[in-house]
C-alpha positions as CSV (number, residue, x, y, z in Angstrom):
1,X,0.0,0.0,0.0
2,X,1.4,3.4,-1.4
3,X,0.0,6.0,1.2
4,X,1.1,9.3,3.0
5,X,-1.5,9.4,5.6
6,X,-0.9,7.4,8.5
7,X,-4.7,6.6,9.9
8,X,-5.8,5.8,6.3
9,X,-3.1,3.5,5.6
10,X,-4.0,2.1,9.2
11,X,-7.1,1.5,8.3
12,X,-7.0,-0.1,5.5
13,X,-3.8,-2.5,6.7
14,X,-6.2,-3.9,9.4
15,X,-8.9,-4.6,6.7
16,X,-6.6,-5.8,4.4
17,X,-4.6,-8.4,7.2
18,X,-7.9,-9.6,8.5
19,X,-8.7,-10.8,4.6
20,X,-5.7,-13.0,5.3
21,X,-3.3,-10.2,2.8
22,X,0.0,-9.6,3.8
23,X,0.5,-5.8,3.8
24,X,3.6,-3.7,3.1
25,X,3.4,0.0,3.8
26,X,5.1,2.6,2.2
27,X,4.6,6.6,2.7
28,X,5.9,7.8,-0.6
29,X,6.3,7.2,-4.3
30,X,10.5,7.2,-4.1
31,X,10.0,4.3,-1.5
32,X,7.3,2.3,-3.7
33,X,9.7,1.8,-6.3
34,X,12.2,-0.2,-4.0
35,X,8.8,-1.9,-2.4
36,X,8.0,-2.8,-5.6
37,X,11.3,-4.7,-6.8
38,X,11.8,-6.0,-3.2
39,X,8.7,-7.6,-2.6
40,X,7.2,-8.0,-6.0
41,X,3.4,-7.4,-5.2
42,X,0.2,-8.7,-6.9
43,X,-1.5,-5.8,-6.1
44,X,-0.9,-2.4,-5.2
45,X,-3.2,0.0,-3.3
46,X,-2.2,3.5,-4.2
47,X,-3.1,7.1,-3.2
48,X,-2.4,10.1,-5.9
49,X,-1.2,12.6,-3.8
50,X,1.8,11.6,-2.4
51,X,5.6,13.1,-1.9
52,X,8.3,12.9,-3.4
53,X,6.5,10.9,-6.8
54,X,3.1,10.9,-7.2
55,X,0.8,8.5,-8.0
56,X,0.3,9.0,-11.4
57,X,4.1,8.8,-11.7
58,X,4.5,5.8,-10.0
59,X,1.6,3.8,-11.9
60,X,2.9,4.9,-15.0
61,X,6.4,3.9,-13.8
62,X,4.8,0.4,-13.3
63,X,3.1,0.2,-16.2
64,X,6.5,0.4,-17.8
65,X,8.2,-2.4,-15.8
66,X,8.4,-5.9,-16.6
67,X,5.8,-7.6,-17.9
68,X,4.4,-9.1,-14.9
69,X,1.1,-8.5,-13.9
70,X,0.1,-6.5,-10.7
71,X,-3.2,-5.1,-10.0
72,X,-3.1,-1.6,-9.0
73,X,-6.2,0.3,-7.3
74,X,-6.2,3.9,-6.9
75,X,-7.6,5.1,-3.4
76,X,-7.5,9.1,-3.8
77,X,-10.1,11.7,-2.5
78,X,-9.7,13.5,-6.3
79,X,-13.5,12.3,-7.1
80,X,-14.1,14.4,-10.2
81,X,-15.4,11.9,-13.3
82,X,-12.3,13.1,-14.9
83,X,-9.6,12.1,-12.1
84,X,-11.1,8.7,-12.2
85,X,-11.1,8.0,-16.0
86,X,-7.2,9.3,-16.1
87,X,-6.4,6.9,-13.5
88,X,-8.3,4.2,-15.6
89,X,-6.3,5.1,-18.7
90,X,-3.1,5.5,-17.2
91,X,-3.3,1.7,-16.1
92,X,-5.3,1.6,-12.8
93,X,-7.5,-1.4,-12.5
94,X,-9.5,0.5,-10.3
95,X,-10.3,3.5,-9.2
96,X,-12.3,4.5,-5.4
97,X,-12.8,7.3,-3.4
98,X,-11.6,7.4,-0.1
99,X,-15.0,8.8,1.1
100,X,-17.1,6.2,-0.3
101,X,-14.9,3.7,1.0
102,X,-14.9,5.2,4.6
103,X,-18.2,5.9,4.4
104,X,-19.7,2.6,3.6
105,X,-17.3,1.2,7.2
């Protein structure tokens, strides 16, 4: 999971662990490219708005990589139509928004 807010990412690490998942954590976009080579995810749970790289960067960065196939799911609070269809065309498999995922809890 590729987030810079600590309680989100919280959050959704216990949801994620108690579906049996086991969850790496990363705060930035620098830091999820070494996640990404070190532990070789199937999916990746990924905020927009980060530091350092954003998201956009990053998915595109993975996007380029080998061709193994990881799942990536943007989680941003950009909720506009148009946020979510870039994410979708930029290689997201899907796209939420943090409020109607923390809403429905």
């Amino acid at each position: 999971m590729v987030e810079d807010d600590p309680m989100i990412m919280n959050l959704v690490t216990i949801y994620l662990e108690k579906a049996g998942y086991d969850v790496v954590n990363v705060e930035d976009g620098e830091k999820a490219k070494d996640m990404y080579f070190t532990h070789a995810p199937c999916l990746i749970i990924l905020d927009l708005m980060l530091p350092k790289v954003s998201g956009e960067a990053f998915c595109r960065w993975v996007r380029k990589q080998d061709a193994r196939e990881v799942s990536i799911i943007m989680l941003s609070a950009k909720a506009r139509t148009e946020d979510k269809i870039a994410g979708l065309k930029m290689g997201a498999d899907k796209y939420k928004n943090k409020m109607s995922i923390f809403g429905s809890l």
